[in-house]
BALOBA-1460 file (C-alpha; in Angstrom, 3 decimals):
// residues 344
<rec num="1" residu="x" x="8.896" y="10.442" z="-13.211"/>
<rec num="2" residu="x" x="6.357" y="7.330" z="-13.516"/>
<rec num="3" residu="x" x="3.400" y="8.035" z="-12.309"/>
<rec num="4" residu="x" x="2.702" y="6.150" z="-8.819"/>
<rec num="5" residu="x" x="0.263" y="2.535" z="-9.957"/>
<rec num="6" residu="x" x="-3.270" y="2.616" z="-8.143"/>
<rec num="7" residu="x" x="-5.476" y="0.227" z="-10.420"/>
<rec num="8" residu="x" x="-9.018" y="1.721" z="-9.763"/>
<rec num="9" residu="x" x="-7.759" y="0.891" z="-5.988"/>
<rec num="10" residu="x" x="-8.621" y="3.819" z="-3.789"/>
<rec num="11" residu="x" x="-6.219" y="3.232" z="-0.891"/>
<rec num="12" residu="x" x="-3.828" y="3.380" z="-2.981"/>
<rec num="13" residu="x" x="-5.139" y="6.420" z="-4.496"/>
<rec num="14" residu="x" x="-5.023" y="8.181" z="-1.329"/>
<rec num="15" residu="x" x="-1.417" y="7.236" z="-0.451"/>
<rec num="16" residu="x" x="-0.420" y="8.389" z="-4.280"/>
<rec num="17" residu="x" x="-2.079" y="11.882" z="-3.278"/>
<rec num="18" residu="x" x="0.302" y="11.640" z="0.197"/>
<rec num="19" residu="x" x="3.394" y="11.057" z="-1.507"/>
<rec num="20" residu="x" x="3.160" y="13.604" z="-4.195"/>
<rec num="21" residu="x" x="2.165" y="16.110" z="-1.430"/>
<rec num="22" residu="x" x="5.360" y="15.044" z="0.114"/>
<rec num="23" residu="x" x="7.478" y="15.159" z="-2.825"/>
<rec num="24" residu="x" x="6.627" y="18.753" z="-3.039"/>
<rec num="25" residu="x" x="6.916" y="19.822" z="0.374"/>
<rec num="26" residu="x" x="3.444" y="20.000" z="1.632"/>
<rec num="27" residu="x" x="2.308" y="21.018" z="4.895"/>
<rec num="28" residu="x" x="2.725" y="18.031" z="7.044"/>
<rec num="29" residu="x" x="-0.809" y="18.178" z="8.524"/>
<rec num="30" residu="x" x="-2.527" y="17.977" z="4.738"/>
<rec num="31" residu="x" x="-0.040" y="14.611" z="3.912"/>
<rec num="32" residu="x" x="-1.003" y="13.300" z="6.861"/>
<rec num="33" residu="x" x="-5.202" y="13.640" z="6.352"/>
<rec num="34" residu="x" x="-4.704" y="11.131" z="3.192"/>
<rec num="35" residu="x" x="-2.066" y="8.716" z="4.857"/>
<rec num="36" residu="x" x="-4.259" y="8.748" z="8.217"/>
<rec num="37" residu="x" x="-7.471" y="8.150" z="5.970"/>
<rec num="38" residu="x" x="-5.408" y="5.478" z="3.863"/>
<rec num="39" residu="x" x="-4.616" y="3.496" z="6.860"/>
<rec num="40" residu="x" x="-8.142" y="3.911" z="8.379"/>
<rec num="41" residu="x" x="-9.570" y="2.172" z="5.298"/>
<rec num="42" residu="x" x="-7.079" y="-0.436" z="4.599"/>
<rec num="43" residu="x" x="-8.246" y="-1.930" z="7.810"/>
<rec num="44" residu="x" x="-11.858" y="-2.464" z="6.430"/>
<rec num="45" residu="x" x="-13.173" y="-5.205" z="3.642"/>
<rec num="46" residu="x" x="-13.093" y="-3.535" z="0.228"/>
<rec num="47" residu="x" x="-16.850" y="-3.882" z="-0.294"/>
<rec num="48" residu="x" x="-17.548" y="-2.360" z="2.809"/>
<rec num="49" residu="x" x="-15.585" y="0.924" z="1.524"/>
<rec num="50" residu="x" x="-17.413" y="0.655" z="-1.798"/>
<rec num="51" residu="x" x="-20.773" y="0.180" z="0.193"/>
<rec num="52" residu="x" x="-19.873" y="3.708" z="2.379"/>
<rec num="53" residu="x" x="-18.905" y="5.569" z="-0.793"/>
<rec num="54" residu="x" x="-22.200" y="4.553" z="-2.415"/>
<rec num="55" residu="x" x="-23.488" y="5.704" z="0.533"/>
<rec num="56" residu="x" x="-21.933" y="8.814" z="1.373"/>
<rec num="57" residu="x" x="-20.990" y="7.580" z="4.758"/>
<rec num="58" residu="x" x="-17.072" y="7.556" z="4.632"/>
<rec num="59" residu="x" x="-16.887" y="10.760" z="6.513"/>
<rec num="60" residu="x" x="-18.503" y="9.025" z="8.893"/>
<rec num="61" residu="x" x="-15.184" y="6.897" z="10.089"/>
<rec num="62" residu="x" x="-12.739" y="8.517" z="12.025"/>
<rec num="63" residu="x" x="-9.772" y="9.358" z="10.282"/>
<rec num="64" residu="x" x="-11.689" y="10.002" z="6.453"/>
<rec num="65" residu="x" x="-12.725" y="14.127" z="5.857"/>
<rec num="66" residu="x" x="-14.772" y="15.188" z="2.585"/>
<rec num="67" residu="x" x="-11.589" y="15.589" z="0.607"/>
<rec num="68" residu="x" x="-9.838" y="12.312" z="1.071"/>
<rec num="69" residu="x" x="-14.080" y="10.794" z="0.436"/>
<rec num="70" residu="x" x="-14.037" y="12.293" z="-2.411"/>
<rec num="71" residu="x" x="-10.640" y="10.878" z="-3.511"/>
<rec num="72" residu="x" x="-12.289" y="7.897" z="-2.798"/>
<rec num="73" residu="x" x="-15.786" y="7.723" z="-4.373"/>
<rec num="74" residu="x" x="-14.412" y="9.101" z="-7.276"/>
<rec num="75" residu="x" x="-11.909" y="6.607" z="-7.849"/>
<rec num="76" residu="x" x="-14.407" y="3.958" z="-7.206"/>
<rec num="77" residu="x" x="-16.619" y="5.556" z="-9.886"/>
<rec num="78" residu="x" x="-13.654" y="6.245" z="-12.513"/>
<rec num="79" residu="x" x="-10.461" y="5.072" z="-11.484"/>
<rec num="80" residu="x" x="-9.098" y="8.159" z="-10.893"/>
<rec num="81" residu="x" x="-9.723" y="11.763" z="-9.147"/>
<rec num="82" residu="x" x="-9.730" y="15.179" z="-9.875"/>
<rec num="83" residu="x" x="-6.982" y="15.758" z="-6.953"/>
<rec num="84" residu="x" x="-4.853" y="12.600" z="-8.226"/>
<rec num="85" residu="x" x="-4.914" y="13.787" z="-11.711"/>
<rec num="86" residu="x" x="-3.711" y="17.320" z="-10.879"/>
<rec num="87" residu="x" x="-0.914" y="16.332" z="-8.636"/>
<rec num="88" residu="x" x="0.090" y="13.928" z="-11.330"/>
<rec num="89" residu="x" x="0.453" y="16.167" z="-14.010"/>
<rec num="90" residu="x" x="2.249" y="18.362" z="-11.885"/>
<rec num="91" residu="x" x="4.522" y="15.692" z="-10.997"/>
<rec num="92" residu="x" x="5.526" y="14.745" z="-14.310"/>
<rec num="93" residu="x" x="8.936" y="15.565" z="-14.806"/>
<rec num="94" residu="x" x="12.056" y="15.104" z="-12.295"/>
<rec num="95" residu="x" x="12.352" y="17.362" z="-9.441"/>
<rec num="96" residu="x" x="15.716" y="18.721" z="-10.813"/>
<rec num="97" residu="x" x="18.268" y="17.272" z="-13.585"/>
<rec num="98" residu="x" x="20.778" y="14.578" z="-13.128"/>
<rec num="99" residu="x" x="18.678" y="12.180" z="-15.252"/>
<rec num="100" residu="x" x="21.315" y="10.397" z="-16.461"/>
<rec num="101" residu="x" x="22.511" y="9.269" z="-13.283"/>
<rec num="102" residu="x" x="18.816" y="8.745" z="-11.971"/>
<rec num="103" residu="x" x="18.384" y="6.347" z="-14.497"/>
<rec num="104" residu="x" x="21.497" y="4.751" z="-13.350"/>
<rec num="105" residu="x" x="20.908" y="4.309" z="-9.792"/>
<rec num="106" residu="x" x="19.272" y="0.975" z="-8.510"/>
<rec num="107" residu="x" x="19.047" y="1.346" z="-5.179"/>
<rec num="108" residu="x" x="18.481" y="4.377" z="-1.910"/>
<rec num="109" residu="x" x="21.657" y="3.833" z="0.681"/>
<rec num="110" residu="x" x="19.821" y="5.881" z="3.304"/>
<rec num="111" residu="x" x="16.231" y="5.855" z="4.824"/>
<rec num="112" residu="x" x="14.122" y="6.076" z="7.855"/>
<rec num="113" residu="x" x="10.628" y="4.326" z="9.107"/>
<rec num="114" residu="x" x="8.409" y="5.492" z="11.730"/>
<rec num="115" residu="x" x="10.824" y="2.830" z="13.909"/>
<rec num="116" residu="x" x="13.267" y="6.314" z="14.457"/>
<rec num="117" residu="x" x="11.904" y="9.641" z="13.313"/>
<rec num="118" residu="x" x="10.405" y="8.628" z="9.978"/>
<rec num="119" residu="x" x="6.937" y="9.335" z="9.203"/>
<rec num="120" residu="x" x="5.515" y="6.338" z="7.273"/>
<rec num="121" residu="x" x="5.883" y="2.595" z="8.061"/>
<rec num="122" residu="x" x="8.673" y="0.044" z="6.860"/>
<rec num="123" residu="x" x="6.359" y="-1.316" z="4.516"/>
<rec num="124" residu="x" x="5.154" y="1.468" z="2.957"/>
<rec num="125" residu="x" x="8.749" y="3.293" z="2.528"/>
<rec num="126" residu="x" x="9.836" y="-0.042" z="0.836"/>
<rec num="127" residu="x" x="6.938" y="-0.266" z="-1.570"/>
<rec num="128" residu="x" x="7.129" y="3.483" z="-2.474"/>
<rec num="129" residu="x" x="11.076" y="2.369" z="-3.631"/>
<rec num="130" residu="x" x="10.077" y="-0.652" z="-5.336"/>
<rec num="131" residu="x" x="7.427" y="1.580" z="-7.101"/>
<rec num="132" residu="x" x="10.081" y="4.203" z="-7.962"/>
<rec num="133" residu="x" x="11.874" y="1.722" z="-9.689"/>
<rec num="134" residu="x" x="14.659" y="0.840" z="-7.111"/>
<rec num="135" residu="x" x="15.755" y="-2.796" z="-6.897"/>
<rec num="136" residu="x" x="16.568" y="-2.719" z="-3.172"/>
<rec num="137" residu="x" x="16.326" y="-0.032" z="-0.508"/>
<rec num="138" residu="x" x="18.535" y="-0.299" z="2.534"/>
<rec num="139" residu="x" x="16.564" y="1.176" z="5.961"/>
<rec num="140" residu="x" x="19.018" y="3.437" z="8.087"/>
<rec num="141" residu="x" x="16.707" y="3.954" z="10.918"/>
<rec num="142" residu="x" x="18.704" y="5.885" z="13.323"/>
<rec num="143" residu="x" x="21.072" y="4.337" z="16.288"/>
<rec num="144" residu="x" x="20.478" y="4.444" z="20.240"/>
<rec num="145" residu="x" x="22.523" y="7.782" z="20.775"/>
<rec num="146" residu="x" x="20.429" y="9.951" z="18.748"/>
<rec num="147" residu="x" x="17.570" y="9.829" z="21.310"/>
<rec num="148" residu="x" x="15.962" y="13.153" z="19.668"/>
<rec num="149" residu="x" x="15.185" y="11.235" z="16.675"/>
<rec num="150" residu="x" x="13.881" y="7.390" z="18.456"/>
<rec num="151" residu="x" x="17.077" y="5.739" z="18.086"/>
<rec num="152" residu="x" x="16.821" y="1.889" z="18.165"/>
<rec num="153" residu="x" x="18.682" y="-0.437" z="20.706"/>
<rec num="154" residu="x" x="20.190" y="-3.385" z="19.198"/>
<rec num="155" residu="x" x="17.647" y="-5.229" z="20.825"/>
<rec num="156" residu="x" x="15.254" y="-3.052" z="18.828"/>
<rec num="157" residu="x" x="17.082" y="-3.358" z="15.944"/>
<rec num="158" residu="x" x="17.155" y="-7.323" z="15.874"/>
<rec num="159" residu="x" x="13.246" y="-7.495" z="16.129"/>
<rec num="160" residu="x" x="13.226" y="-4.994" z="13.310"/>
<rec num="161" residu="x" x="14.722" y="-7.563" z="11.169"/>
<rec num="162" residu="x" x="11.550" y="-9.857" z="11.322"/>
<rec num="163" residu="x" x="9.864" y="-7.099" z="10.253"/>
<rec num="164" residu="x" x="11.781" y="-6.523" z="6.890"/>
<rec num="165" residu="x" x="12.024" y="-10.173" z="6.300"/>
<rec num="166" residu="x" x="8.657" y="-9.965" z="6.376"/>
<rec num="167" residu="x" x="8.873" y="-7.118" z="3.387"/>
<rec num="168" residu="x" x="10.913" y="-9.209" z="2.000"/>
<rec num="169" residu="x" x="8.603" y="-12.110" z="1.654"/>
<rec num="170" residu="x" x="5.520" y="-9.745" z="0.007"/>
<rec num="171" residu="x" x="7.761" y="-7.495" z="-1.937"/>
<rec num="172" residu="x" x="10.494" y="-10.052" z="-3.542"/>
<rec num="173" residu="x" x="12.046" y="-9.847" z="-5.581"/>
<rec num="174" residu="x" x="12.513" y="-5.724" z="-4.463"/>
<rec num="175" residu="x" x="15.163" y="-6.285" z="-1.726"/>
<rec num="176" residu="x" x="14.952" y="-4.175" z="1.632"/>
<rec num="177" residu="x" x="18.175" y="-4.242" z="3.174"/>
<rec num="178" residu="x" x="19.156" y="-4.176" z="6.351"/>
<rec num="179" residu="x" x="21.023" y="-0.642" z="7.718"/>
<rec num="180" residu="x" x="21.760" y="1.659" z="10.332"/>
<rec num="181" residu="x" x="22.707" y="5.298" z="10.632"/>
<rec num="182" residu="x" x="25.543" y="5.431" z="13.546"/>
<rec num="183" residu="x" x="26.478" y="8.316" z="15.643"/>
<rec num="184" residu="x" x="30.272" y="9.490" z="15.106"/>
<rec num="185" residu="x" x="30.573" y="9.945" z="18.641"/>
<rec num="186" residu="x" x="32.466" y="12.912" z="20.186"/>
<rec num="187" residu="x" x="36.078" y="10.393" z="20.273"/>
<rec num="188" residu="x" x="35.164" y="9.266" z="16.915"/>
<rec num="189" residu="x" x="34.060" y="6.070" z="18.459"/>
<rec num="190" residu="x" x="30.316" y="4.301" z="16.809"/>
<rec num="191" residu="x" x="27.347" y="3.914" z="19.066"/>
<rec num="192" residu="x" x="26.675" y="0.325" z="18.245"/>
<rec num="193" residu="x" x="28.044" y="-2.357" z="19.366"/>
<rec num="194" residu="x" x="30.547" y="-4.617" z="16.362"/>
<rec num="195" residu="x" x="28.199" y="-7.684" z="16.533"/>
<rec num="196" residu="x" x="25.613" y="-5.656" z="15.512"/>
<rec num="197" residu="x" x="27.102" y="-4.201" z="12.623"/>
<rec num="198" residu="x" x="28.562" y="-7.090" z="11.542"/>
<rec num="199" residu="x" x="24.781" y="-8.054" z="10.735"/>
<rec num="200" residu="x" x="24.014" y="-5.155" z="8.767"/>
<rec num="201" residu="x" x="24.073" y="-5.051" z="5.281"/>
<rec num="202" residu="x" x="25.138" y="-1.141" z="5.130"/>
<rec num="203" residu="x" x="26.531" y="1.173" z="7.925"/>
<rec num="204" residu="x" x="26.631" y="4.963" z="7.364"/>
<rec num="205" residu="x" x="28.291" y="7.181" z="9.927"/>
<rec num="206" residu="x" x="27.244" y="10.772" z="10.582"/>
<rec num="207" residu="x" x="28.303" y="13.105" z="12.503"/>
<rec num="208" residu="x" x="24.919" y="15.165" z="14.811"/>
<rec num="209" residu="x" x="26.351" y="16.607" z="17.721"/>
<rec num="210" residu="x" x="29.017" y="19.468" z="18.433"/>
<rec num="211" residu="x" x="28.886" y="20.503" z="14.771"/>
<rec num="212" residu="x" x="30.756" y="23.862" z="15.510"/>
<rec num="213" residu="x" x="33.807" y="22.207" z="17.057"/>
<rec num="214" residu="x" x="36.806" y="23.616" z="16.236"/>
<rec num="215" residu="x" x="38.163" y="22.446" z="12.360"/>
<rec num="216" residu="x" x="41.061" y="19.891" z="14.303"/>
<rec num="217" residu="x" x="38.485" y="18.723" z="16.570"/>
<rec num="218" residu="x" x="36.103" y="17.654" z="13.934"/>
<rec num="219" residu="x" x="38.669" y="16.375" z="11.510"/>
<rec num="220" residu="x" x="40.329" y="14.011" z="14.091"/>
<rec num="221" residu="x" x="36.731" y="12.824" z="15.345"/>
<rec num="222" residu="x" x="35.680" y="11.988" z="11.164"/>
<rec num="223" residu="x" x="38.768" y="10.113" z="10.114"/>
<rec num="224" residu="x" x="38.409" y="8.249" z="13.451"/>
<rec num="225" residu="x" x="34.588" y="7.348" z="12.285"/>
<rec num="226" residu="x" x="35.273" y="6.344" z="8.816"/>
<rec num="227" residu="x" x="37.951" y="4.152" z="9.759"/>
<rec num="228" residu="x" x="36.023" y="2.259" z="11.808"/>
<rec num="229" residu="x" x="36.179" y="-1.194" z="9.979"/>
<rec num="230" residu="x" x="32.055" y="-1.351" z="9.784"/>
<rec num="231" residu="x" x="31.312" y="1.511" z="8.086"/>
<rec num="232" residu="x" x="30.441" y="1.998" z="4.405"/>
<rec num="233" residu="x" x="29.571" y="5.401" z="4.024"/>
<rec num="234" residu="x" x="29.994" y="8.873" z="5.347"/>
<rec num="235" residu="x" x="26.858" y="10.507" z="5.547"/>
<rec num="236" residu="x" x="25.983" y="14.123" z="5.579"/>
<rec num="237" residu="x" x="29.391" y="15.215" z="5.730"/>
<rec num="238" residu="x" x="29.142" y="18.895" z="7.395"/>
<rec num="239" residu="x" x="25.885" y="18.876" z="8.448"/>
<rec num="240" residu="x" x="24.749" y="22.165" z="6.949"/>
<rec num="241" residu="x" x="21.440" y="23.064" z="6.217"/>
<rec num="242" residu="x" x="20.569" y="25.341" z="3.618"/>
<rec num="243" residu="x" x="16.644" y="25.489" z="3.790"/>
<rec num="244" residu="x" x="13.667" y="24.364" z="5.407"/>
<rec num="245" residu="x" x="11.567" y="24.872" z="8.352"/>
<rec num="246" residu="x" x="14.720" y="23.836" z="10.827"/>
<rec num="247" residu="x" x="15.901" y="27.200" z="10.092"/>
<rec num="248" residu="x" x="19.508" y="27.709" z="8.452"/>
<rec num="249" residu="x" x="22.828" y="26.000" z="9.647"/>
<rec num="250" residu="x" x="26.658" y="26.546" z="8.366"/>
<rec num="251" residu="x" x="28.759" y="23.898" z="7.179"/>
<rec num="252" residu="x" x="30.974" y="21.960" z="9.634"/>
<rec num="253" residu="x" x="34.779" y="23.084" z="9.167"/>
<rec num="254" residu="x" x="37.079" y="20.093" z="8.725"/>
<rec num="255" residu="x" x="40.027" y="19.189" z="7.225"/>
<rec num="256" residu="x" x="38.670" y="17.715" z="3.997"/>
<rec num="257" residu="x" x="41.950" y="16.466" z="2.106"/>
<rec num="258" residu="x" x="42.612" y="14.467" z="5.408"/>
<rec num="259" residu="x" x="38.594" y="13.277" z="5.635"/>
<rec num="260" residu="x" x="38.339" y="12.010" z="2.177"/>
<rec num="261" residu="x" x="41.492" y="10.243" z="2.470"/>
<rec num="262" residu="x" x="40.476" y="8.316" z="5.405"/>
<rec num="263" residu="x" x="37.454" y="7.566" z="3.186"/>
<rec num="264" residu="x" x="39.421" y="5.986" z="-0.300"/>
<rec num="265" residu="x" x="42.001" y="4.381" z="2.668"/>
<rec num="266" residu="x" x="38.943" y="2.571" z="4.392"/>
<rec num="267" residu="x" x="36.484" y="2.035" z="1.064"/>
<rec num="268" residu="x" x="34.043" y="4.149" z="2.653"/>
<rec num="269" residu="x" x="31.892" y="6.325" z="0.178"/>
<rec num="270" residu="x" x="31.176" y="9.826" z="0.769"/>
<rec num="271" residu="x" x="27.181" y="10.284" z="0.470"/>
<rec num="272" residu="x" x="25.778" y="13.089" z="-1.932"/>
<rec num="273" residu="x" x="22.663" y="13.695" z="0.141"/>
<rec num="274" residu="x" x="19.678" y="14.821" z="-1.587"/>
<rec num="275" residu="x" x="17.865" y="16.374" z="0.966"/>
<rec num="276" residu="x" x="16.548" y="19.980" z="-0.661"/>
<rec num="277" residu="x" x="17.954" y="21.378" z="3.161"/>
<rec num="278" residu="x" x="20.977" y="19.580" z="3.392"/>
<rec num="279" residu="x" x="22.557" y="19.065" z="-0.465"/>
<rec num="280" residu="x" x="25.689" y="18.119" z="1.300"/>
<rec num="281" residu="x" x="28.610" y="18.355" z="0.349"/>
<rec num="282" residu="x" x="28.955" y="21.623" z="-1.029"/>
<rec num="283" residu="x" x="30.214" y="21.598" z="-4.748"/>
<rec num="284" residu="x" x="33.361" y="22.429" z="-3.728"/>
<rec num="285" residu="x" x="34.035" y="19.707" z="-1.510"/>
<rec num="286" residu="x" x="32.160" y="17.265" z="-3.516"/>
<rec num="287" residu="x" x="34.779" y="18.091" z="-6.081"/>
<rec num="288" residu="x" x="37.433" y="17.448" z="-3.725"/>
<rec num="289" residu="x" x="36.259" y="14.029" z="-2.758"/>
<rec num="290" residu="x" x="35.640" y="13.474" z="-6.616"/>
<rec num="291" residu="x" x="39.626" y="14.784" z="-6.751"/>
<rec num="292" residu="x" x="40.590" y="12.549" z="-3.779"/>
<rec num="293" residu="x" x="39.441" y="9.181" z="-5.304"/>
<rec num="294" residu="x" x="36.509" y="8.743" z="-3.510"/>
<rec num="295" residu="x" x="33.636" y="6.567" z="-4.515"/>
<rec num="296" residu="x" x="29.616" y="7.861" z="-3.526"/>
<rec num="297" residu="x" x="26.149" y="7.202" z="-2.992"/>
<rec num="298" residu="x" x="23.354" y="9.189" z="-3.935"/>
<rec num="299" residu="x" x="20.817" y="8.747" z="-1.335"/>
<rec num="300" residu="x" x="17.984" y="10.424" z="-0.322"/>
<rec num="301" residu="x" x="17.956" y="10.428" z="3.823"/>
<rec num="302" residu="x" x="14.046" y="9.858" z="3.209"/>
<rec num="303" residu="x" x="11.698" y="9.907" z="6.227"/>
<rec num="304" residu="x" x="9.127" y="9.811" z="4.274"/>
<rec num="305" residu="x" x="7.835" y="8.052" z="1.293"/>
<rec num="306" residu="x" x="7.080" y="11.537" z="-0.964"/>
<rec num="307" residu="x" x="11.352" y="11.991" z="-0.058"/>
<rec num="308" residu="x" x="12.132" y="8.612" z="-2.057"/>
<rec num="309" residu="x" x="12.117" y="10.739" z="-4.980"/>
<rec num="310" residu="x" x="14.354" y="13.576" z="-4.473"/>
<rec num="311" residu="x" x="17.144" y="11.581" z="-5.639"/>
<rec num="312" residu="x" x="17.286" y="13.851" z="-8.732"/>
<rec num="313" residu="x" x="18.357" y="16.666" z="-6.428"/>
<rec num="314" residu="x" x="21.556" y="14.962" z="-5.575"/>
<rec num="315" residu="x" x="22.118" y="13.346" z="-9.111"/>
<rec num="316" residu="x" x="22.011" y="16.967" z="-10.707"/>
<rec num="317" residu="x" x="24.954" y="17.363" z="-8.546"/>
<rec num="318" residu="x" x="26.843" y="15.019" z="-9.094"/>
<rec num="319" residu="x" x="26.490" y="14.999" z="-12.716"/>
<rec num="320" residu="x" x="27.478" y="18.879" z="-12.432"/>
<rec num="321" residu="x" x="30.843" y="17.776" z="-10.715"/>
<rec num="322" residu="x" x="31.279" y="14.973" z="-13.119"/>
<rec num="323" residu="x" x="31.362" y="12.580" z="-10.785"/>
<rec num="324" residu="x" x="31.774" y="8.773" z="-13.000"/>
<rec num="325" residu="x" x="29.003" y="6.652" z="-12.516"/>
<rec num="326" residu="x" x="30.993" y="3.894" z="-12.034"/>
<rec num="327" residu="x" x="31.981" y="5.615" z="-8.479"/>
<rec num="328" residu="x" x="28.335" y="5.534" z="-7.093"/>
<rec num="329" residu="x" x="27.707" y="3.081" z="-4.915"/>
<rec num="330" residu="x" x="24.445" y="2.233" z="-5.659"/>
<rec num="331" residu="x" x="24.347" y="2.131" z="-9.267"/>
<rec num="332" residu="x" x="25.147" y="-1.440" z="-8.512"/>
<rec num="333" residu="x" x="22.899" y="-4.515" z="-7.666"/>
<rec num="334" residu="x" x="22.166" y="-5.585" z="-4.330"/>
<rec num="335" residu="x" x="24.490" y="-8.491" z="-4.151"/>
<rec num="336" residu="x" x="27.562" y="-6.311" z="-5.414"/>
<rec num="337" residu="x" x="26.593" y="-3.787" z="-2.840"/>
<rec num="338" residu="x" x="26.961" y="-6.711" z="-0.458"/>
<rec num="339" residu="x" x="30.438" y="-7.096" z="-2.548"/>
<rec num="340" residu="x" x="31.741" y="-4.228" z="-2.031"/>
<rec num="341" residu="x" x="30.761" y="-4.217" z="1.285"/>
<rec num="342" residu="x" x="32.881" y="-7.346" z="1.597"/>
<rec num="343" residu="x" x="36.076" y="-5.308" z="0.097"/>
<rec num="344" residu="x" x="38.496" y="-5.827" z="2.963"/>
């Protein structure tokens, strides 16, 4: 992968250190001592963080330890650190295969902010993309019915548009799109309102609730979501989880040949979902969709900016399945996403 830019800048420095840490799983409570610490010092005049590292007061401020000071000071001294250069080299190569599609892809279908359950800010996930090497990112922060996870009101979700247009403006031309992630509802119904959609730039549907219904239950309430005229994309389509500190979950049973129908029927794409604890769907299923005439998107369900990159997890799969590049989504610019989304 290319290596994250800091310049000699030592904020940035610190959020490099976060989002490797993330990329490789870290304990939550060590990513968040750099991020916390980045944030602390961003609000303070660069010469007044040179003048405390000279110093040796940064530990001082609440918010900076000795490790993320001495990220600091030494980058201010040599433009680098000994922590930053070891996480670097370790990061070198791709998480897993699927270069060939990585290279490909020019855009993440599927992300959250610290507006839902996300971790980092909307800012920060979109210049971690833009920094990946992604030409626009669309922001999926989660809908109303998922109140586990912050779910935004429309009302919520209309003053989060100032707030990428604002991304927009600093960022251009990177592109931060405007999303949701929808609730298939229990009747296959969407929890948000059409006018709201209709706004969107992206819609993916999921299904989080009652995920051991019986197979007819399930299948009826999925073909009902993905034929909802709004949506673009089926996300996480069984809801397994195969890893990870949420424990171990099966995969939804559905009738898949009826699913992925619904899907090439409607033009919605079926996501590959990179997540190391979801990598849904299964092979086998992914194969089917492939068989079905299905198009995809490799996303990365991201709530976090260290996640952004485990895109290679879900390109190794599809590139395993042979799945035509041509058929993902988001190998495609932002204004033929928009295109596409525009198909019927």
């Amino acid at each position: 992968m290319t290596a994250l830019p800091v310049d000699g800048d030592p904020i940035a420095a610190l959020r490099a250190v976060a989002f490797y840490l993330e990329r490789e799983r870290a304990e939550t409570y060590r990513v968040k001592a750099y991020r916390s610490a980045a944030e602390r010092l961003a609000e303070l005049d660069p010469e007044d963080v040179a003048a405390r590292a000279r110093a040796g007061t940064l530990t001082d401020l609440k918010g900076v330890g000795k490790k993320t000071a001495a990220v600091v000071t030494e980058v201010l001294d040599g433009g680098t650190s000994t922590t930053l250069s070891d996480l670097e080299s370790r990061h070198a190569a791709p998480v897993a295969g699927g270069t060939g599609i990585r290279a490909a892809l020019r855009g993440d279908c599927h992300t959250h902010s610290t507006w839902s359950d996300g971790g980092s800010d909307i800012l920060e996930m979109a210049r971690t993309a833009r920094d990946l090497g992604h030409e626009w990112m669309v922001l999926t922060d989660h809908s109303e019915n998922l109140t586990v996870a912050n779910g935004l009101t429309p009302e919520r979700r209309r003053r989060q548009f100032d707030v990428i247009a604002q991304v927009n403006e600093e960022l251009a031309p990177f592109r931060l799109l405007r999303g949701i992630e929808v609730d298939i509802l229990e009747d296959g119904d969407i929890d948000a309102p059409d006018d709201l959609l209709s706004e969107l730039d992206l819609v993916v549907a999921s299904v989080h609730s009652k995920l051991r219904a019986p197979s007819d239950v399930m299948t009826a309430r999925m073909v009902a979501g993905v034929s909802h005229p709004l949506v673009d994309v089926l996300g996480h389509c069984t809801g397994r989880l195969v890893t990870g500190g949420r424990g171990t979950r099966p995969p939804s049973t559905f009738d898949a040949e009826a699913v992925f129908d619904a899907c090439v029927e409607n033009g919605v794409a079926v996501e590959i979902n990179s997540r190391p604890e979801r990598l849904d769907p299964p092979r086998p299923l992914l194969r089917q969709a492939l068989a079905a005439g299905c198009e995809f998107v490799v996303d990365t369900d991201a709530h976090a900016p260290g996640q952004l990159d485990w895109q290679p997890f879900g390109c190794e799969r599809a590139e395993e399945c042979e799945v035509p590049v041509e058929r993902i989504v988001n190998t495609r610019s932002a204004d033929d996403l928009a295109a596409w989304r525009s198909r019927g």
